[in-house]
MIDREN-283245 format. One record per atom (N, C-alpha, C, CB): residue in one letter; chain; atom name; z, y, x. Coordinates in nm, 2 decimals, padded with zeros to 4 digits. Each point is the difference from the previous one (the first is absolute). Glycine has a CB too. Example, Ala and Ser with C-alpha at 12.3 -4.5 7.8 and 13.67 -1.06 7.14 Angstrom:
residues 2
 r c  a     zz     yy     xx
 A A  N  00.78 -00.57  01.32
 A A CA  00.00  00.12 -00.09
 A A  C  00.00  00.12  00.09
 A A CB  00.12 -00.12 -00.19
 S A  N -00.19  00.23  00.15
 S A CA  00.00  00.11  00.09
 S A  C  00.08  00.11 -00.08
 S A CB -00.22 -00.06  00.12
end
This chain:
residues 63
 r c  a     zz     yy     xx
 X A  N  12.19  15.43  07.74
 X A CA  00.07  00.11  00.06
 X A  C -00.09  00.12  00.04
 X A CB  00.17 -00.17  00.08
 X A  N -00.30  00.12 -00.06
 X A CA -00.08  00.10  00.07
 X A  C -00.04  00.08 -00.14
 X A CB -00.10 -00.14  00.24
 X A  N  00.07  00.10 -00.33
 X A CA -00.07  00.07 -00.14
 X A  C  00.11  00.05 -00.03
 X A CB -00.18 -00.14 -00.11
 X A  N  00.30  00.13  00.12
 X A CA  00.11  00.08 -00.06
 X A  C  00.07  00.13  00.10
 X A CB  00.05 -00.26 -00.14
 X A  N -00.12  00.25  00.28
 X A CA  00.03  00.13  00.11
 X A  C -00.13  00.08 -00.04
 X A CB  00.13 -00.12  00.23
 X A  N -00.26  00.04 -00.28
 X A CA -00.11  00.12 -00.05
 X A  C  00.10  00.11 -00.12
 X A CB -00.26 -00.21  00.03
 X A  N  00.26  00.09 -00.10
 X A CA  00.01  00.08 -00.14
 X A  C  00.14  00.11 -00.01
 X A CB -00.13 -00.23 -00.12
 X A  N  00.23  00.17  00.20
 X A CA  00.08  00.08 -00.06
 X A  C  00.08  00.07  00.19
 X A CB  00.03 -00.17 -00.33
 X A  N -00.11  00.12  00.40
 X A CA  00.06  00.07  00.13
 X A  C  00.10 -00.06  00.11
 X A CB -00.02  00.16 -00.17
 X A  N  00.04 -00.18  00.30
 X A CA  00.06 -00.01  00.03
 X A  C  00.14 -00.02 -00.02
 X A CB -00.18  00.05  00.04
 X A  N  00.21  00.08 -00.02
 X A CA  00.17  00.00 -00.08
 X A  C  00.04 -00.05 -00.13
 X A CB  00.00  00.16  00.10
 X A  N -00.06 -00.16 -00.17
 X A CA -00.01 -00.10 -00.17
 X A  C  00.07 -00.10  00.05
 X A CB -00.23  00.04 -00.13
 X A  N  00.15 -00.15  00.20
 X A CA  00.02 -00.11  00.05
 X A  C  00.13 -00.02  00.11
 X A CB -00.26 -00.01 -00.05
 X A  N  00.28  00.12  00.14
 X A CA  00.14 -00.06  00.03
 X A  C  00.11  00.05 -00.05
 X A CB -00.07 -00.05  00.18
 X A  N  00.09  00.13 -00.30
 X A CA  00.09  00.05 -00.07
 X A  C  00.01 -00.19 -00.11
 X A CB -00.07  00.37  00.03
 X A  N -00.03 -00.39 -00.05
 X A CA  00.02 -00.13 -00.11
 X A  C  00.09 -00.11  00.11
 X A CB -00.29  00.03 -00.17
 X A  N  00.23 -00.04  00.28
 X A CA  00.04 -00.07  00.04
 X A  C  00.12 -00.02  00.08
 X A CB -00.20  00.01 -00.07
 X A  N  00.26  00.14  00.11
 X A CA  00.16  00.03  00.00
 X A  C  00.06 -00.04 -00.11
 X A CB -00.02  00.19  00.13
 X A  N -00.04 -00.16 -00.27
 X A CA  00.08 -00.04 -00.11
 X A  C  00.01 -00.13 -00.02
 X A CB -00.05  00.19 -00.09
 X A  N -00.01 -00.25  00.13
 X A CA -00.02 -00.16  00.02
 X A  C  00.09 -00.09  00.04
 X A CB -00.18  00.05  00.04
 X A  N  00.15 -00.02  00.06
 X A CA  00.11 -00.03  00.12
 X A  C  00.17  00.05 -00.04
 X A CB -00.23  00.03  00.19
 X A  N  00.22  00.08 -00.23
 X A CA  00.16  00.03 -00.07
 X A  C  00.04 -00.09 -00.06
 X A CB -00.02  00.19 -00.03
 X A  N -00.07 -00.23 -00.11
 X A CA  00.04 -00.06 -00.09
 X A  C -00.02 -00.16  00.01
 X A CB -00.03  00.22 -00.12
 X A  N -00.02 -00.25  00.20
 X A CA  00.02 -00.15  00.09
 X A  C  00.16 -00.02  00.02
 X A CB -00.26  00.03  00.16
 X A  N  00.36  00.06 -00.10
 X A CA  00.13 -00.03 -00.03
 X A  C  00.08 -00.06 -00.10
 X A CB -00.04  00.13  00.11
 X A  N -00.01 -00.10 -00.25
 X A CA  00.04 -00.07 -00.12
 X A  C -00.07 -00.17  00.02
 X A CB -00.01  00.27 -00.17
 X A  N  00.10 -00.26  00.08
 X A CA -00.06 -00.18 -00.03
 X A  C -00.07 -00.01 -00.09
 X A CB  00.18 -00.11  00.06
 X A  N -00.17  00.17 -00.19
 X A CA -00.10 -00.01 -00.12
 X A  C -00.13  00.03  00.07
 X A CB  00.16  00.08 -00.19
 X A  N -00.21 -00.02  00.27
 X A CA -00.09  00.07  00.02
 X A  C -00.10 -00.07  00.09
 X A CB  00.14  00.18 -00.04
 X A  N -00.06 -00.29  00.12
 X A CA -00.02 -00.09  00.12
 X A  C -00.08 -00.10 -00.08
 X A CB  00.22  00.04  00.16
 X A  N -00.16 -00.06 -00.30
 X A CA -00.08 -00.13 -00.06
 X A  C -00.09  00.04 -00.09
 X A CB  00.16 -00.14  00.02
 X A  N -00.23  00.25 -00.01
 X A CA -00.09  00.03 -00.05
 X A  C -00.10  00.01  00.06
 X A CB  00.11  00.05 -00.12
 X A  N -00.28 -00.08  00.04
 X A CA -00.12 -00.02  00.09
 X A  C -00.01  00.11  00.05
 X A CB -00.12 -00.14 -00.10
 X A  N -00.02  00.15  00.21
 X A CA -00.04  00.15  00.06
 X A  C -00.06  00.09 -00.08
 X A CB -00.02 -00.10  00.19
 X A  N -00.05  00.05 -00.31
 X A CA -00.05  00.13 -00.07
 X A  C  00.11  00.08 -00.07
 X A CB -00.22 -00.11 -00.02
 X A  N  00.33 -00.02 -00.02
 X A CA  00.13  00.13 -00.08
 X A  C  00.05  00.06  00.05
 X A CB  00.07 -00.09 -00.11
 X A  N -00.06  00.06  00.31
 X A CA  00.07  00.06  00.08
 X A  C -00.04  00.13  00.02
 X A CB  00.05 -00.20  00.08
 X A  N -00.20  00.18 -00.06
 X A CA -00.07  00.16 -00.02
 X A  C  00.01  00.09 -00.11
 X A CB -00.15 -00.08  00.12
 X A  N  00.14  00.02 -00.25
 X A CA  00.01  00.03 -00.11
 X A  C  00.14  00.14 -00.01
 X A CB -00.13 -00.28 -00.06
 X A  N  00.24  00.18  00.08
 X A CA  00.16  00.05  00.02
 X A  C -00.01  00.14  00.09
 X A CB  00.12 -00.27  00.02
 X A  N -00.17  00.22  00.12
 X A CA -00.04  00.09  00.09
 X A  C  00.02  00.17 -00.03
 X A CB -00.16 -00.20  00.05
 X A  N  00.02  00.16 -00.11
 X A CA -00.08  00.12 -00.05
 X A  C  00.10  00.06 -00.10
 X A CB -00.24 -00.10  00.03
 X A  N  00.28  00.05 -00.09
 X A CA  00.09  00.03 -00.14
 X A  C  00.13  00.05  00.08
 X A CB -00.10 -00.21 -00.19
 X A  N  00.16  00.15  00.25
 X A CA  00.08  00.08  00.12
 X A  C -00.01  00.12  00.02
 X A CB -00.01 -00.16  00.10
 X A  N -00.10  00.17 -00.04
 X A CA -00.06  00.13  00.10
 X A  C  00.01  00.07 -00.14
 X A CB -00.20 -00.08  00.23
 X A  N  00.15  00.09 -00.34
 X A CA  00.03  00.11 -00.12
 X A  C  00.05  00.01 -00.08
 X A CB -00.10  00.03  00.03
 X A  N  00.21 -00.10  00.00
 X A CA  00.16  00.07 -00.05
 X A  C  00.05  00.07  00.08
 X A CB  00.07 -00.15 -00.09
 X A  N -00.09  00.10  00.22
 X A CA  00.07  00.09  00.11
 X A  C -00.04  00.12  00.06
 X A CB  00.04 -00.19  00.04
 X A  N -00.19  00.21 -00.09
 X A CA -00.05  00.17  00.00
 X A  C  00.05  00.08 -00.13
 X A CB -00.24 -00.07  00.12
 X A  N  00.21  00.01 -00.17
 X A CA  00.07  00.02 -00.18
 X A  C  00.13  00.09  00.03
 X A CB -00.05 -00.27 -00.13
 X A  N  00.16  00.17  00.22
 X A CA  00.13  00.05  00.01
 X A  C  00.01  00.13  00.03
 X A CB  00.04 -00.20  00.06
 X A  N -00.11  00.19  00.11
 X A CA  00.05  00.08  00.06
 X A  C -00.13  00.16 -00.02
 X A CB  00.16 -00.23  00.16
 X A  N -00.23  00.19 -00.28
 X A CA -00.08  00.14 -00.12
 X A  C  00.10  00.05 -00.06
 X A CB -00.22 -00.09 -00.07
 X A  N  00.28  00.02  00.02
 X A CA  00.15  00.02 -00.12
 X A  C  00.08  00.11  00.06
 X A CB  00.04 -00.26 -00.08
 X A  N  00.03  00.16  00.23
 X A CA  00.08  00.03  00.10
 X A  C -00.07  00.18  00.05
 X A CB  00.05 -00.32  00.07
 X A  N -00.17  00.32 -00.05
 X A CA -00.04  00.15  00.08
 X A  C  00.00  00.10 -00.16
 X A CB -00.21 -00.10  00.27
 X A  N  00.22  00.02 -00.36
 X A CA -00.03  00.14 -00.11
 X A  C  00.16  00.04 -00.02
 X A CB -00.25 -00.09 -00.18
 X A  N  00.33 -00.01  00.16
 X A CA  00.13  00.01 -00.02
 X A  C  00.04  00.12  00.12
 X A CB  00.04 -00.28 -00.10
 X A  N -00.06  00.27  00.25
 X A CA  00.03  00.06  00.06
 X A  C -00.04  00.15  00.03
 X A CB  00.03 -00.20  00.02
 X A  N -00.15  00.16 -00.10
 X A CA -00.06  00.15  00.02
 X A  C  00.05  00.09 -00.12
 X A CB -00.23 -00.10  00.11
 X A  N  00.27  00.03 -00.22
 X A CA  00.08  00.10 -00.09
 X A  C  00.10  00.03  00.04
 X A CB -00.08 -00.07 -00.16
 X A  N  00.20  00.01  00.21
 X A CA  00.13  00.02  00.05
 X A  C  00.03  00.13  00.02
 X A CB  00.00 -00.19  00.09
 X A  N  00.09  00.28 -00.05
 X A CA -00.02  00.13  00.08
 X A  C  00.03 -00.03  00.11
 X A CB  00.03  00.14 -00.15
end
């Protein structure tokens, strides 16, 4: 945990780990080890910026 608040920051780390914990509600997700769980995580976290990039261009064209 500590090499991974160097490298990528503070907030990195509890954004992963809000997403974590979200997806701890599923059950598929529950039976999977901790490195897939991070794995998922992460992969989470950038769709969900993805989205809401899409989401601000869409809006910014609109009139």
């Amino acid at each position: 945990m500590k090499r991974i608040k160097r490298l990528f920051g503070k907030n990195f780390l509890k954004r992963i780990l809000n997403a974590r914990e979200l997806l701890m509600q599923e059950k598929w997700f529950q039976e999977l080890d901790e490195k897939d769980k991070f794995r998922i995580a992460i992969q989470f976290l950038n769709t969900q910026r993805t989205a809401i990039q899409q989401l601000r261009f869409f809006l910014d064209i609109l009139p």
